[in-house]
N, C-alpha and C positions, 0 to 999 in steps of 0.2 A: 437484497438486504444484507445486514448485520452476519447472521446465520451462516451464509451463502460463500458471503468472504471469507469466511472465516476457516467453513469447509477447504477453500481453492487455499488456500495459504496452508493448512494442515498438509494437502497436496502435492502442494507445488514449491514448497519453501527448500532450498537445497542447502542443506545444514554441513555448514564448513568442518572440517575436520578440526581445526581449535577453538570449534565452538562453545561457548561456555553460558553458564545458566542466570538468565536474565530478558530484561528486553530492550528492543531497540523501539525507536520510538519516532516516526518517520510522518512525515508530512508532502504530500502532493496535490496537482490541481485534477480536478475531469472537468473538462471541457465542453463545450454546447453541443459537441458529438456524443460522449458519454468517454472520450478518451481518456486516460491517465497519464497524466505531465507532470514533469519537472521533479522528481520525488527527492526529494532530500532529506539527509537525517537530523533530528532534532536531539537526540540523545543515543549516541551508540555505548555497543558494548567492547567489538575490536574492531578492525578492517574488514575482517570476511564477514565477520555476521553483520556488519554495518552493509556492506558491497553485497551482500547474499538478498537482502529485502530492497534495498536498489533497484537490482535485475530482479528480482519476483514481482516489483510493481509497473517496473519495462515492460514486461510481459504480460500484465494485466489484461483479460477479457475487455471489451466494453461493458461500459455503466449507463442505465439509464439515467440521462443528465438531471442534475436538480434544475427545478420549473421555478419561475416567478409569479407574479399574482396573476399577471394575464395567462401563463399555462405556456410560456417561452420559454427553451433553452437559457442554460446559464450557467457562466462560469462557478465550479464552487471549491474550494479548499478542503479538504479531508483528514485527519489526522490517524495515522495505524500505530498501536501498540503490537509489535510481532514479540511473542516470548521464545525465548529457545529453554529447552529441557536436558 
């Protein structure tokens, strides 16, 4: 859940040295495995800290996939607010 991500990004986020305070604002798919794809930014802040949540969703654990009404795997679209401090 919510919570969980949120913990692994506290984590795992590798805060670029001209990092500046704000967020980026990044969009990716998870897939009927539960993988994280294609992550691209919808609103950055500069390069690294754009490039920095990039590679932190490359690296993403698996996800349990979102289900359909039959209880199938299924493509879904996710949207991350990353803040930097």
């Amino acid at each position: 859940g919510m919570p969980k991500l949120k913990e692994y990004i506290s984590q795992n986020l590798q805060k670029p040295k001209d990092s500046i305070s704000g967020k980026v604002y990044a969009k990716f798919i998870v897939d009927e495995r539960g993988k994280a794809l294609n992550p691209t930014i919808i609103k950055g802040l500069n390069k690294n800290c754009d490039k920095a949540v990039i590679d932190m969703i490359n690296k993403f654990p698996m996800f349990n996939p979102a289900l359909d009404k039959e209880g199938k795997p299924i493509i879904c679209d996710l949207y991350l607010p990353v803040e930097f401090y």
